[in-house]
N, C-alpha and C positions, 0 to 999 in steps of 0.2 A: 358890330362887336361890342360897342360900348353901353351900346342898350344890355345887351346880354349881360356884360359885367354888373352891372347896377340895377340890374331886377325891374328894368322898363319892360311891361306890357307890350307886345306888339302886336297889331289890329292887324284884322282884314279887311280887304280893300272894299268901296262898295259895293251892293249890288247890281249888278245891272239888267235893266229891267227885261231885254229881251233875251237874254239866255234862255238855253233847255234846261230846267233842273232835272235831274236823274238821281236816283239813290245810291248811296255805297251800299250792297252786298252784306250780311250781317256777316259774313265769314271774308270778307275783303277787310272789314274794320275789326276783325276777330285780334284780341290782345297780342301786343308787340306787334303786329306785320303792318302796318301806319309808321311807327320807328327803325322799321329795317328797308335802307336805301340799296337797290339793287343796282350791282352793277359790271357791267359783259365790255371788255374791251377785245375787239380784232386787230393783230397785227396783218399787214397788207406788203407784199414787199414790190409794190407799185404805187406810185404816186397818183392818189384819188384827188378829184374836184369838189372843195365842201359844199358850192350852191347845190349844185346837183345832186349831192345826197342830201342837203337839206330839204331842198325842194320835193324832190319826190315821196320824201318823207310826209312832209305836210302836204299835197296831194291825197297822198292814200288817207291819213287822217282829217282829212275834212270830206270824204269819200263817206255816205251810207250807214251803218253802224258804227265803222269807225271812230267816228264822230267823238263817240264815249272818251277815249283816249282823250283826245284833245278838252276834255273839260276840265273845270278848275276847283282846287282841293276848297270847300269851306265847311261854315258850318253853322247848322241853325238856330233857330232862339234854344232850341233844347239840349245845343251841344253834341247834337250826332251829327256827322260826316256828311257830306252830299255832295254833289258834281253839277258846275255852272257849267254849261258846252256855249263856247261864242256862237251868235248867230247873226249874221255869217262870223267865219273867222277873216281876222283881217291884218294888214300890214305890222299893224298893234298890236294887236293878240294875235298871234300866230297859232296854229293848230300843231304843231313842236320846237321847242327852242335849239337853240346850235350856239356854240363857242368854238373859235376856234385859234389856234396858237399854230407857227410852224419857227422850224430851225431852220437854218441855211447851212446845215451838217447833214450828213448820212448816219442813220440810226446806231450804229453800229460806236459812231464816235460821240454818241451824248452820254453824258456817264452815268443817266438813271437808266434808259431805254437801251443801253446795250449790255442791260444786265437784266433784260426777260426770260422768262424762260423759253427753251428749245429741247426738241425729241435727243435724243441720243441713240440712236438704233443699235440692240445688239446688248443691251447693259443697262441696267437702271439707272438714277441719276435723284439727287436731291434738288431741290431746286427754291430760288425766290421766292415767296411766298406774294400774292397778288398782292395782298394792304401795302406791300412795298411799293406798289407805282399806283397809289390814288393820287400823286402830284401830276401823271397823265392823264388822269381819268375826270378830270375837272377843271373846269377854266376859270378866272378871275370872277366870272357872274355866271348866276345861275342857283337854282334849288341845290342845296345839300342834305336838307333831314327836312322834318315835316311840317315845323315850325317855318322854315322859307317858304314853302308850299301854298302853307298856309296862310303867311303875312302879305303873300305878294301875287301873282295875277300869273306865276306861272304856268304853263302847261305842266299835263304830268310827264309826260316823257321828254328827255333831253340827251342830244349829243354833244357829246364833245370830241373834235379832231384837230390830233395833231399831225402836221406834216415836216418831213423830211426831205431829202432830196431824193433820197432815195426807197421810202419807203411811207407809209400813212400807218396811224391808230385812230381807229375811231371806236369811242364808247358810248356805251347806251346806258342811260340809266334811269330808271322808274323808284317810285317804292313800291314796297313790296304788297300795299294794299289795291293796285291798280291789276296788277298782276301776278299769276305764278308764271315760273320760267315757262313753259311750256306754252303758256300764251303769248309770253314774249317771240318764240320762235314763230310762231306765227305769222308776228307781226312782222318780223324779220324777213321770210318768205314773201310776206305782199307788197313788201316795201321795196325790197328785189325787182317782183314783178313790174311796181311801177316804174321803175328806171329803167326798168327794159323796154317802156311804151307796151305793155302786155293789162291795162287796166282791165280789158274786160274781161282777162282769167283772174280779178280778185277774188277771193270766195268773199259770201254775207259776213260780215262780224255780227252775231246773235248778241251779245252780250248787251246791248243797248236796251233790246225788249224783251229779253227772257234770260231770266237765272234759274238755270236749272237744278241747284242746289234748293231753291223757295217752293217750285214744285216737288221737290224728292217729302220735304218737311210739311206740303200741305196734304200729301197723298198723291202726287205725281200723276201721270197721264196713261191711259191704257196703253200696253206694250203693241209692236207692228205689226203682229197677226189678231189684233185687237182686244187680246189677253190683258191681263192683269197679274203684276209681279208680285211670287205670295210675299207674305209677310212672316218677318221673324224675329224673334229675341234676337240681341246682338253675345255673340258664342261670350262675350268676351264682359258683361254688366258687371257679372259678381265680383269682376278683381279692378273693379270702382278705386282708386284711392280718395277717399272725402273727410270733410270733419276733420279729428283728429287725426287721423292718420294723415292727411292731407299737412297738416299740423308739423307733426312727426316729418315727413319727408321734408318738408320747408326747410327745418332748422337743421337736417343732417345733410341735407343739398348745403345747404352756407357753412355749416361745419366743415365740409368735403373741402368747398374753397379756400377757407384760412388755411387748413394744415397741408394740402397739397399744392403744387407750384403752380403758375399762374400759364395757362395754355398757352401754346404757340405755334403761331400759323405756318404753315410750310406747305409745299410746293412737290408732288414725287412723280417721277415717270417709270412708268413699268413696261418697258418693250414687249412686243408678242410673244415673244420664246417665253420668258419670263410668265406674263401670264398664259401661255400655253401649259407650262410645267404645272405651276399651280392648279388650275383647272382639270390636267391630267391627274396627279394627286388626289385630290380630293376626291374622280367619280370613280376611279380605281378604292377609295377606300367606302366609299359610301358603295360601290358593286360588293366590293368582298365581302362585307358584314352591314346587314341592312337593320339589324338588333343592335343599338349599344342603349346605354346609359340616360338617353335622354329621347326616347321612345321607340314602340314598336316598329318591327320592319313595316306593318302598314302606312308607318309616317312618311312616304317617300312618292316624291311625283316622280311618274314616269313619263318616258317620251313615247309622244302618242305613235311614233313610227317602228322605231325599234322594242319599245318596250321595257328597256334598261332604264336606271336611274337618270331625270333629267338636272341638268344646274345648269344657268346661265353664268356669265362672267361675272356680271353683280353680286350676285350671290356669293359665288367663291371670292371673289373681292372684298365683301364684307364682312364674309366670316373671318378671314384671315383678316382684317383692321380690327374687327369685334378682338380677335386674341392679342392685340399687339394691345388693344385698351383698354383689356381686363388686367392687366400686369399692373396698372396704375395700382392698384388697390393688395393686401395681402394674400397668395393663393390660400389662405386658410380661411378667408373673410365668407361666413356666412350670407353675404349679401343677395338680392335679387340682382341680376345683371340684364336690364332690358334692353332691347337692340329697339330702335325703332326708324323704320324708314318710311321716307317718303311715297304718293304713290297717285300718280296723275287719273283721273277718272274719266277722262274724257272718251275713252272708246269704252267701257264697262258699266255702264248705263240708260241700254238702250232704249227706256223705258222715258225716257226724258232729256235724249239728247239724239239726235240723227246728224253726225258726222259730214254724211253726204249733203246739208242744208249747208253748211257755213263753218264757222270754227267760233270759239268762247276764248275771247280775252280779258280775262278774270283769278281769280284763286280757285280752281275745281282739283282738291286735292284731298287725299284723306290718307291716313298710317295705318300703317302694320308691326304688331308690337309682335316682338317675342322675348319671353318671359323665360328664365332661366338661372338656376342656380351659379353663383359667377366661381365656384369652383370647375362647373363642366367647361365654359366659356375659355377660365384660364387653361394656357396648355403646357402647366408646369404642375398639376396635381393628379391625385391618384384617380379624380373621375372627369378628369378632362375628355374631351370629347375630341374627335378626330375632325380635321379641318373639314372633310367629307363631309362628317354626322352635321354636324354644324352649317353648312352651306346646304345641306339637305331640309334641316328643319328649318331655315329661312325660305326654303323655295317652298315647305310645307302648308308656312303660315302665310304666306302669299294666297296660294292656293286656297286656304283656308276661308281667310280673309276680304278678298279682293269677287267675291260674288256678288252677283247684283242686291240680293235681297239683305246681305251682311250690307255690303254699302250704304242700302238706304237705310239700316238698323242706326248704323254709326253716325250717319249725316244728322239724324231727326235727335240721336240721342246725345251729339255734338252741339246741336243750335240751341236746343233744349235747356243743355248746360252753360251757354254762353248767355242766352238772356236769362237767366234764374243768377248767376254768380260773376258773370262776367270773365268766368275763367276756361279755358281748354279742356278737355277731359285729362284724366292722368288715371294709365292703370298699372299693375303691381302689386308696391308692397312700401308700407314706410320705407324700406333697406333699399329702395330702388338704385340702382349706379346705371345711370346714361349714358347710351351710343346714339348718336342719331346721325341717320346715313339720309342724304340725296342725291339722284343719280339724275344726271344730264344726258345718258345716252339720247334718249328719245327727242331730245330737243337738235341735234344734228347744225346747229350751232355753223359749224366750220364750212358747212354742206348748202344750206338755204342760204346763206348770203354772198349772195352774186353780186357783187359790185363793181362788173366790167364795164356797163356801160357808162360809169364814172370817171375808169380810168384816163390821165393826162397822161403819164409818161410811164410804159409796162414795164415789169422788171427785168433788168440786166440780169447777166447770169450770177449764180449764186453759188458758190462751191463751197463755202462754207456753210451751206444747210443743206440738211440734210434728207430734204423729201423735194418729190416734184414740186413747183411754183407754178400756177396758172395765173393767168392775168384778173383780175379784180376777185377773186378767192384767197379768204384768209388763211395765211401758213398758220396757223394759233391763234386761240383766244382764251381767256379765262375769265372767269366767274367770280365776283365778291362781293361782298354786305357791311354799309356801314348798319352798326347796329347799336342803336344807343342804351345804356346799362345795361349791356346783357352780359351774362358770364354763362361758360359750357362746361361739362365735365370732358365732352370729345362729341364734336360734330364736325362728319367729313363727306365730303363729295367728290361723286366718283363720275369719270365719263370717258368711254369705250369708244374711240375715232375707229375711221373706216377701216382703216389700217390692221384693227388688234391692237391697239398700244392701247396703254391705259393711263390717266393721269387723275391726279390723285389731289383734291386742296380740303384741305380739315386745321383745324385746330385740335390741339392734345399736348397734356403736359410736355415741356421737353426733352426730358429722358424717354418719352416713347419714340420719337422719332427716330432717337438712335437702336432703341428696341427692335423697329423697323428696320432700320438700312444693315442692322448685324443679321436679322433673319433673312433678308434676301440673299445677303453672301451665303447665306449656305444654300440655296437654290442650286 
């Protein structure tokens, strides 16, 4: 801490000679995602064994590809990124680190931990916001940002567990250049398996000898019927923002932050009725009128069975936050109002990725922007758009979007723009106002991590929660990011349990949140 205060240098440790080196990913070290520390805590309402999930942790990652994982952040005479892998790993260097803290109380009576969040069935609910329990999510030692990472000989992934008497948390945490979420559950899944003595259904971790993002940008590999994926313009070049206007959005992004209030994290649960209504809604208004304001009825996926207009829950979930986050701004405001979400690549690349080989623990992700006047957005003006239209033309540009030969457009004209400027792409319009959505459905989170064969002591009955309890399966977890100077105008993350509930963690000024919990009472 005191080095930090007083502008001490801090090195990295030496090298050592028989490590694997391996490279960072140009889109693992792609700007900011190096200073965003990930981090996934489960609550467990049985009392887990830390060797044992540490142990089997570091198993798997000293397992095959895995391996990667267990390497260490440095970096070279040139100052890019790269990965020492121990070899072997050992008592020393371990292939994952662990901290772990316990109470001689029941969760329930600790006064930061019995103030997690929980489902409420039947009723929406507000809730904690996760930065509220990073004093669980981290032990006295251990990496915190990328700087520790870097000064010190850790592994990249680490848990930390705390135990109760009645209950376990244990968190995970990487940064964000090691991984995207998606590959995290992955790893969650084999790490499951190894505590189940089930090593030989790990799948390959690919990610050690092939990045399939480097093939997409060198010309990729002939497709499985030994075709070849045409090529195309990416639909979306022209509305480039660079130069000047790149210029322009800068300073009215940091404009936006002085005069507007500083966002605030929170925590929402949407029970199934709840979002069943909404979802009703919307394909009832996107059936009845497939023409409005913000494109023709051809703009509309259908479902391939019935034939009617399709919307996933995401969808309708993010159009409906898109209008809670256009309010920020005045319904008269000429602005571009861009949505942009996330969007996992890893089965929409067939061309350079075979699913059935292994699984990729890495960053393989790309966006979907949708561009839109933030008068239609807002739904307090004369061309406001119906919560429908709106979840329709995001399923649209999905659609649009998310094709193999767009993908590869975006990827080459992504990497392109990162070593020519070092920067992201950015499209729109100088007036741009930020949404940016990711969705954890797909990562199943709650679902892959079996950690019964850990359990010490299962849990007692429980009448004050509210869903079934199985022994080593997490009742909750949630998702957060240290992230160092970053500021958002509204980034929120959505994730759809098995259930139909829906929970909700984003940042956004704090008047919208109430914007929020007024519009669901009228549900």
């Amino acid at each position: 801490m005191l080095d930090r205060f007083f502008g001490r240098r801090r090195v990295q440790p030496s090298k050592v000679n028989t490590d694997e080196v391996s490279p960072v990913y140009p889109q693992d070290g792609a700007p900011n995602l190096p200073n965003v520390t990930m981090i996934v805590t489960f609550r467990f309402h049985d009392v887990l064994e830390p060797e044992k999930l540490h142990g089997s942790l570091c198993r798997l990652v000293e397992t095959g590809g895995w391996r990667r994982i267990g390497g260490r952040l440095r970096k070279d005479a040139k100052g890019k990124l790269e990965l020492h892998i121990p070899r072997p790993f050992t008592a020393e260097r371990q292939a994952a680190g662990m901290t772990h803290t316990s109470f001689d109380t029941c969760i329930d009576d600790h006064p930061l931990a019995r103030q997690l969040p929980r489902p409420t069935p039947g009723q929406f609910s507000m809730q904690p916001a996760p930065n509220q329990f990073l004093p669980l999510a981290f032990g006295d030692t251990g990496p915190k940002v990328l700087e520790d990472w870097l000064s010190t000989d850790a592994p990249q992934v680490w848990i930390h567990i705390v135990s109760f008497r009645d209950a376990t948390l244990v968190t995970l945490r990487w940064l964000h250049l090691t991984s995207d979420a998606m590959g995290i559950s992955h790893l969650v899944s084999a790490w499951s398996q190894v505590l189940a003595g089930k090593e030989d259904e790990i799948p390959p971790m690919l990610s050690l000898e092939h990045d399939p993002v480097g093939d997409i940008v060198r010309g990729g590999r002939p497709g499985k019927d030994g075709g070849t994926v045409p090529e195309e313009r990416l639909a979306l070049a022209d509305k480039r923002v660079t130069g000047v206007k790149l210029f322009l959005f800068i300073v009215r992004f940091l404009v936006d932050l002085l005069l507007y209030p500083r966002a605030k994290q929170q925590m929402m649960f949407l029970p199934r009725a709840v979002v069943q209504k909404l979802k009703s809604r919307a394909l009832s208004e996107l059936e009845e009128d497939c023409s409005s304001n913000i494109g023709p009825a051809a703009e509309t996926v259908l479902d391939r069975k019935t034939g009617k207009p399709f919307l996933s829950t995401g969808d309708v979930t993010a159009a409906w936050l898109a209008q809670v986050a256009a309010q920020s701004i005045p319904p008269t405001s000429r602005r571009t109002h861009c949505i942009v979400s996330a969007m996992d690549l890893r089965e929409r690349v067939p061309s350079v990725v075979d699913i059935e080989k292994g699984v990729y623990v890495q960053n393989f992700a790309s966006t979907v922007w949708t561009m839109l006047p933030s008068q239609v957005v807002h739904p307090h003006t004369p061309r406001s758009a119906s919560l429908g239209k709106l979840a329709g033309r995001l399923r649209w540009d999905v659609a649009q979007q998310s094709t193999e030969p767009q993908i590869r457009a975006a990827i080459r004209m992504e990497c392109q723009n990162l070593e020519a400027t070092g920067q992201r792409l950015l499209f729109g319009d100088p007036s741009n106002f930020l949404t940016v959505f990711t969705n954890w459905t797909r990562t199943r989170f709650d679902e892959v991590a079996d950690f019964s064969p850990a359990v010490v002591l299962p849990a007692g009955a429980k009448p004050d929660w509210p869903t079934e309890t199985l022994p080593g399966r997490a009742v909750y977890f949630h998702g957060s990011a240290v992230i160092a100077g970053e500021d958002t105008q509204s980034l929120l993350g959505i994730y759809e349990n098995s259930t139909g509930d829906v929970w909700i963690n984003g940042v956004m000024p704090p008047h919208l949140w109430s914007v929020a919990e007024e519009e669901l009472r009228k549900i």
